[in-house]
C-alpha positions in Angstrom: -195.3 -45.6 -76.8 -196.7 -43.4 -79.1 -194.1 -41.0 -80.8 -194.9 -37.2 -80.4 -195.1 -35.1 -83.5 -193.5 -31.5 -83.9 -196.1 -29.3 -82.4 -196.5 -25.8 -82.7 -198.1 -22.1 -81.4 -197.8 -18.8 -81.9 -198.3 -16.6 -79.2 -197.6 -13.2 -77.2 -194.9 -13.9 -75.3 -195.4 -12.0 -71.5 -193.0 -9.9 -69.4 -191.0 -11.7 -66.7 -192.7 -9.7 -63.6 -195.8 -10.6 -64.9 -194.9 -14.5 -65.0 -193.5 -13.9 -61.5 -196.9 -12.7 -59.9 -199.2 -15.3 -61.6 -196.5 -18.0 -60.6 -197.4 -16.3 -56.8 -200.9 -16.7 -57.4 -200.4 -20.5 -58.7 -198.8 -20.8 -55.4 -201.8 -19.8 -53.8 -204.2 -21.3 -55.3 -202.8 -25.1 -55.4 -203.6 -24.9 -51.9 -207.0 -25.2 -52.4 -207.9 -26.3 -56.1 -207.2 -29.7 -57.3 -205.9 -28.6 -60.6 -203.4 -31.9 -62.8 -201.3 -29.5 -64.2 -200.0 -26.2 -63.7 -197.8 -24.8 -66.5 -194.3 -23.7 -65.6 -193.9 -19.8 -65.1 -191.3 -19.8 -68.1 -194.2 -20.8 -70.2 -197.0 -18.5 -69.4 -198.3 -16.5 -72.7 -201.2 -15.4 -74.6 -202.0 -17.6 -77.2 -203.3 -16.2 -80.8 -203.3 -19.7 -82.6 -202.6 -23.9 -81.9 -201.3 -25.8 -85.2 -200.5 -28.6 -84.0 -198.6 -31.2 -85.9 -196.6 -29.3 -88.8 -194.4 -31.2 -91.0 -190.6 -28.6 -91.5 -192.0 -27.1 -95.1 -195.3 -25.9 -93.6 -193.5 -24.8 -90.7 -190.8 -22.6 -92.7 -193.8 -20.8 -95.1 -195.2 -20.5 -92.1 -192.4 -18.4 -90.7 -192.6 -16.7 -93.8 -196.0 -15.6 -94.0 -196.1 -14.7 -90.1 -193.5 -12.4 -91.2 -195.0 -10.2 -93.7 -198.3 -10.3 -92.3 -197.4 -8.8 -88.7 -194.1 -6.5 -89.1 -196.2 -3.7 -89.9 -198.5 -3.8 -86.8 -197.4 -1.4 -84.5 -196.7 -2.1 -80.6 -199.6 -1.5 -78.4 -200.7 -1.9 -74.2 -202.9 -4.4 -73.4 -204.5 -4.8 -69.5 -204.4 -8.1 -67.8 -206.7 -8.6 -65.0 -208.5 -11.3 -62.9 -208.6 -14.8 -62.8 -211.3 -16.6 -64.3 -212.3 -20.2 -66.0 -213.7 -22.0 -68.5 -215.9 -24.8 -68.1 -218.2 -26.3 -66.1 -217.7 -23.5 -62.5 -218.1 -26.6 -60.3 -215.4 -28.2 -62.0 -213.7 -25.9 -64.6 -211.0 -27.4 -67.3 -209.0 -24.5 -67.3 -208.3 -21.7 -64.5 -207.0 -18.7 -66.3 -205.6 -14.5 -65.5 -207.9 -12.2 -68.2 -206.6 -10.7 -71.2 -208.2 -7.2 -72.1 -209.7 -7.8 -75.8 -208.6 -4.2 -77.7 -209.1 -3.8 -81.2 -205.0 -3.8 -82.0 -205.3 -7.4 -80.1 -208.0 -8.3 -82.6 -206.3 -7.0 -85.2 -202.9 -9.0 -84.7 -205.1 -12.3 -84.2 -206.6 -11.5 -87.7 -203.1 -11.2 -89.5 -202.3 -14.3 -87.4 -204.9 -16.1 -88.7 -204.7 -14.9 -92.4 -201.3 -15.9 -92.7 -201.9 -19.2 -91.0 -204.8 -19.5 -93.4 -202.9 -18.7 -96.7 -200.3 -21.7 -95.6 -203.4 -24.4 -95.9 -203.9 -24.0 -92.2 -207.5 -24.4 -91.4 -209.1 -21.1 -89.3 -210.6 -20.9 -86.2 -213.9 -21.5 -85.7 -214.9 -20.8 -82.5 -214.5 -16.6 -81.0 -210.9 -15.7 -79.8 -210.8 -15.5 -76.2 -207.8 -14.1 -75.0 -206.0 -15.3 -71.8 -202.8 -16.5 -69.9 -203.5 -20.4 -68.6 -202.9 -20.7 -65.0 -204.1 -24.0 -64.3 -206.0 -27.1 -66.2 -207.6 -30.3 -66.1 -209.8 -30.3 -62.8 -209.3 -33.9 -61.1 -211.4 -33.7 -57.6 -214.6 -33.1 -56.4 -216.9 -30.5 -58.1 -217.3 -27.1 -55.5 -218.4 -24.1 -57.5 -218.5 -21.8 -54.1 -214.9 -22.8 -53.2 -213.6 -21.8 -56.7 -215.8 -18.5 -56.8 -214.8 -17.5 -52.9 -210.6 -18.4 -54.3 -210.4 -16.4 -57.2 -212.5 -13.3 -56.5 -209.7 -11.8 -54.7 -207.6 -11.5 -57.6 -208.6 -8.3 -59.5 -205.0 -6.3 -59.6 -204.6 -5.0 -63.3 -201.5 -5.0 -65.1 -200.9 -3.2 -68.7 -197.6 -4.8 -70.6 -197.0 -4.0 -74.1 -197.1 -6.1 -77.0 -194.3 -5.7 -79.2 -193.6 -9.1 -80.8 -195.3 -12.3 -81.3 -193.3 -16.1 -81.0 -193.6 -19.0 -83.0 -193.0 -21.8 -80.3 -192.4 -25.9 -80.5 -193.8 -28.1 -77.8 -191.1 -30.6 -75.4 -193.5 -32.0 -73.5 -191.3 -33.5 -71.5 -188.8 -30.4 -70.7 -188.7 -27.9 -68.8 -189.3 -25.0 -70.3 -191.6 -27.0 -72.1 -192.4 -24.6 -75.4 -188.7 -23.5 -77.0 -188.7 -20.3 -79.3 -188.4 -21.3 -83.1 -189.0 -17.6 -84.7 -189.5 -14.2 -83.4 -191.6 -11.6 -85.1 -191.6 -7.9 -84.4 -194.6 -5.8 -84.3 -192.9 -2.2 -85.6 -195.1 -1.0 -87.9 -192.2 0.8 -90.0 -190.9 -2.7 -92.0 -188.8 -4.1 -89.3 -188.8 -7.8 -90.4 -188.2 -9.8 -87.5 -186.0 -13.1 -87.3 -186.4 -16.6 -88.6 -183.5 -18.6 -87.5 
Protein backbone atom coordinates (compact mmCIF):
# COMPACT_ATOMS: atom_id res chain seq x y z
CA UNK A 1 0.00 0.00 0.00
CA UNK A 2 0.96 3.18 -1.05
CA UNK A 3 2.39 5.43 1.86
CA UNK A 4 0.46 8.80 2.33
CA UNK A 5 2.53 12.05 2.23
CA UNK A 6 2.12 15.00 4.82
CA UNK A 7 -0.69 16.93 3.33
CA UNK A 8 -1.71 20.25 3.92
CA UNK A 9 -4.64 23.34 3.76
CA UNK A 10 -5.22 26.39 5.00
CA UNK A 11 -8.52 27.41 5.70
CA UNK A 12 -11.26 29.54 7.70
CA UNK A 13 -12.04 27.51 10.39
CA UNK A 14 -16.16 27.76 11.16
CA UNK A 15 -18.10 28.23 14.41
CA UNK A 16 -19.39 25.17 16.24
CA UNK A 17 -23.31 26.08 15.72
CA UNK A 18 -22.69 26.43 12.32
CA UNK A 19 -21.05 22.86 11.99
CA UNK A 20 -24.03 21.62 14.10
CA UNK A 21 -26.80 22.81 11.50
CA UNK A 22 -25.00 21.65 8.31
CA UNK A 23 -24.31 18.30 10.20
CA UNK A 24 -28.50 18.42 10.51
CA UNK A 25 -28.78 19.17 6.97
CA UNK A 26 -26.22 16.19 6.05
CA UNK A 27 -28.60 14.26 8.03
CA UNK A 28 -31.25 15.04 5.78
CA UNK A 29 -30.03 14.87 2.85
CA UNK A 30 -28.22 11.24 3.02
CA UNK A 31 -31.70 10.17 2.92
CA UNK A 32 -32.09 10.84 -0.49
CA UNK A 33 -28.65 11.60 -2.26
CA UNK A 34 -26.26 8.84 -2.90
CA UNK A 35 -23.28 10.84 -1.89
CA UNK A 36 -19.48 8.34 -0.97
CA UNK A 37 -18.46 10.58 1.51
CA UNK A 38 -19.63 13.04 3.89
CA UNK A 39 -17.06 14.92 5.83
CA UNK A 40 -17.24 14.70 9.63
CA UNK A 41 -18.89 17.95 11.32
CA UNK A 42 -15.41 18.56 13.19
CA UNK A 43 -14.04 19.19 9.84
CA UNK A 44 -16.32 21.48 8.00
CA UNK A 45 -14.40 24.92 6.85
CA UNK A 46 -13.84 27.26 4.11
CA UNK A 47 -11.04 26.48 2.25
CA UNK A 48 -8.56 29.49 0.80
CA UNK A 49 -5.76 27.08 -0.57
CA UNK A 50 -4.81 22.98 -1.06
CA UNK A 51 -0.81 22.32 -1.00
CA UNK A 52 -0.73 19.10 -0.91
CA UNK A 53 2.36 17.15 -0.24
CA UNK A 54 4.84 19.61 1.72
CA UNK A 55 8.12 18.39 2.78
CA UNK A 56 8.75 20.05 7.09
CA UNK A 57 11.10 23.10 5.61
CA UNK A 58 8.43 24.26 3.17
CA UNK A 59 5.95 23.74 5.70
CA UNK A 60 7.78 25.89 8.54
CA UNK A 61 8.43 29.06 5.89
CA UNK A 62 5.23 28.44 5.12
CA UNK A 63 4.02 29.18 8.70
CA UNK A 64 6.21 31.95 8.46
CA UNK A 65 5.05 33.74 5.55
CA UNK A 66 1.29 32.99 6.42
CA UNK A 67 2.20 34.92 9.35
CA UNK A 68 3.21 38.18 8.17
CA UNK A 69 1.08 38.25 5.31
CA UNK A 70 -2.33 37.96 7.24
CA UNK A 71 -1.86 39.52 10.96
CA UNK A 72 -2.65 42.73 9.74
CA UNK A 73 -6.08 41.87 8.09
CA UNK A 74 -8.68 42.90 10.31
CA UNK A 75 -11.74 40.50 11.32
CA UNK A 76 -14.73 40.83 9.24
CA UNK A 77 -18.67 39.00 8.86
CA UNK A 78 -19.15 36.88 6.16
CA UNK A 79 -22.94 35.37 5.14
CA UNK A 80 -23.34 31.65 4.60
CA UNK A 81 -26.32 30.66 2.76
CA UNK A 82 -27.82 27.76 0.59
CA UNK A 83 -26.70 24.59 -0.54
CA UNK A 84 -25.51 24.26 -3.94
CA UNK A 85 -23.05 21.96 -6.21
CA UNK A 86 -20.54 21.65 -8.53
CA UNK A 87 -20.62 19.41 -11.39
CA UNK A 88 -22.56 17.81 -13.66
CA UNK A 89 -26.55 18.79 -11.73
CA UNK A 90 -27.64 15.18 -12.67
CA UNK A 91 -24.79 13.85 -10.89
CA UNK A 92 -22.82 16.61 -9.04
CA UNK A 93 -19.08 15.74 -7.47
CA UNK A 94 -19.51 17.92 -4.63
CA UNK A 95 -22.80 19.09 -2.67
CA UNK A 96 -21.84 22.20 -0.87
CA UNK A 97 -23.56 25.29 1.89
CA UNK A 98 -22.54 29.00 -0.06
CA UNK A 99 -20.06 31.23 1.08
CA UNK A 100 -20.87 35.03 0.54
CA UNK A 101 -17.75 36.30 -1.66
CA UNK A 102 -16.92 40.07 0.06
CA UNK A 103 -14.03 41.89 -0.84
CA UNK A 104 -12.22 41.40 2.87
CA UNK A 105 -12.74 37.50 1.77
CA UNK A 106 -11.00 38.24 -1.46
CA UNK A 107 -8.59 40.15 0.09
CA UNK A 108 -7.41 37.42 2.75
CA UNK A 109 -7.41 34.71 -0.23
CA UNK A 110 -4.92 37.18 -2.02
CA UNK A 111 -2.44 37.42 1.12
CA UNK A 112 -3.08 33.59 1.22
CA UNK A 113 -2.01 33.10 -1.97
CA UNK A 114 0.98 35.62 -2.08
CA UNK A 115 2.50 34.10 0.78
CA UNK A 116 1.97 30.67 -0.51
CA UNK A 117 3.43 31.97 -3.78
CA UNK A 118 6.66 33.64 -2.32
CA UNK A 119 7.41 29.95 -0.58
CA UNK A 120 7.66 28.33 -4.36
CA UNK A 121 4.16 27.30 -4.10
CA UNK A 122 2.57 27.36 -7.48
CA UNK A 123 -0.92 29.86 -7.57
CA UNK A 124 -4.18 29.10 -8.40
CA UNK A 125 -5.29 29.02 -11.56
CA UNK A 126 -8.74 28.53 -11.69
CA UNK A 127 -11.36 31.62 -9.81
CA UNK A 128 -11.78 31.19 -5.93
CA UNK A 129 -15.10 29.88 -5.12
CA UNK A 130 -15.83 30.00 -1.68
CA UNK A 131 -17.72 27.24 0.20
CA UNK A 132 -18.15 24.71 3.12
CA UNK A 133 -18.20 20.84 1.52
CA UNK A 134 -21.10 19.00 2.60
CA UNK A 135 -20.96 16.05 0.57
CA UNK A 136 -18.72 14.50 -2.50
CA UNK A 137 -18.23 11.95 -4.90
CA UNK A 138 -21.80 11.06 -6.42
CA UNK A 139 -21.96 7.13 -6.73
CA UNK A 140 -25.76 6.35 -8.06
CA UNK A 141 -27.91 7.13 -10.67
CA UNK A 142 -27.98 10.57 -12.34
CA UNK A 143 -31.53 12.60 -11.19
CA UNK A 144 -31.05 16.34 -11.64
CA UNK A 145 -34.93 16.97 -10.43
CA UNK A 146 -34.40 14.95 -7.23
CA UNK A 147 -31.25 16.99 -6.31
CA UNK A 148 -32.85 20.53 -7.43
CA UNK A 149 -36.45 19.54 -5.43
CA UNK A 150 -33.69 18.39 -2.06
CA UNK A 151 -31.75 21.38 -1.77
CA UNK A 152 -33.96 24.22 -2.65
CA UNK A 153 -35.32 24.25 0.74
CA UNK A 154 -32.24 25.22 2.31
CA UNK A 155 -31.93 29.05 2.02
CA UNK A 156 -31.45 30.10 5.92
CA UNK A 157 -28.49 32.65 6.10
CA UNK A 158 -26.01 32.76 8.69
CA UNK A 159 -23.23 35.60 9.17
CA UNK A 160 -20.06 34.28 11.40
CA UNK A 161 -16.97 36.27 11.68
CA UNK A 162 -13.69 35.61 10.40
CA UNK A 163 -11.11 36.19 12.81
CA UNK A 164 -8.33 33.66 12.11
CA UNK A 165 -7.29 31.38 9.41
CA UNK A 166 -5.70 27.46 10.19
CA UNK A 167 -2.95 25.81 8.65
CA UNK A 168 -4.27 22.08 8.90
CA UNK A 169 -2.57 18.35 8.16
CA UNK A 170 -4.63 15.70 6.59
CA UNK A 171 -5.19 11.84 8.74
CA UNK A 172 -7.10 10.37 6.43
CA UNK A 173 -7.78 7.80 8.40
CA UNK A 174 -8.82 9.69 11.88
CA UNK A 175 -11.38 11.06 13.05
CA UNK A 176 -11.17 14.39 13.03
CA UNK A 177 -9.54 13.82 9.97
CA UNK A 178 -7.57 17.48 9.46
CA UNK A 179 -5.50 18.28 12.97
CA UNK A 180 -4.50 22.03 13.54
CA UNK A 181 -0.67 22.64 12.78
CA UNK A 182 -0.61 26.70 13.12
CA UNK A 183 -3.10 29.28 13.95
CA UNK A 184 -3.01 32.78 12.49
CA UNK A 185 -4.97 35.81 13.69
CA UNK A 186 -6.59 38.24 11.59
CA UNK A 187 -6.13 41.64 13.99
CA UNK A 188 -5.09 44.11 11.97
CA UNK A 189 -3.03 45.95 14.84
CA UNK A 190 0.31 43.33 14.68
CA UNK A 191 -1.07 40.57 16.68
CA UNK A 192 1.19 37.63 15.35
CA UNK A 193 -0.60 34.62 15.83
CA UNK A 194 0.96 31.13 16.83
CA UNK A 195 3.26 28.65 15.23
CA UNK A 196 3.71 25.79 17.45
Amino acid sequence: MKKLGNHYFIAIPIPEKLKERLSQEQDSFKKHLPYKQWPFPEDFHITLKFYGDLPDNKVQLLKESILTAVHKLPSFSIKVKGIGYFGNPSKPRVLWAGVEKTEPLVNLYSAVEDASTSCGIAKENRPYRPHITVAKNWRGEANKGKLDSIIQPYNDIETITVERVVLYQIFPQQRPKYKQVASFSLEGDGDTGTID
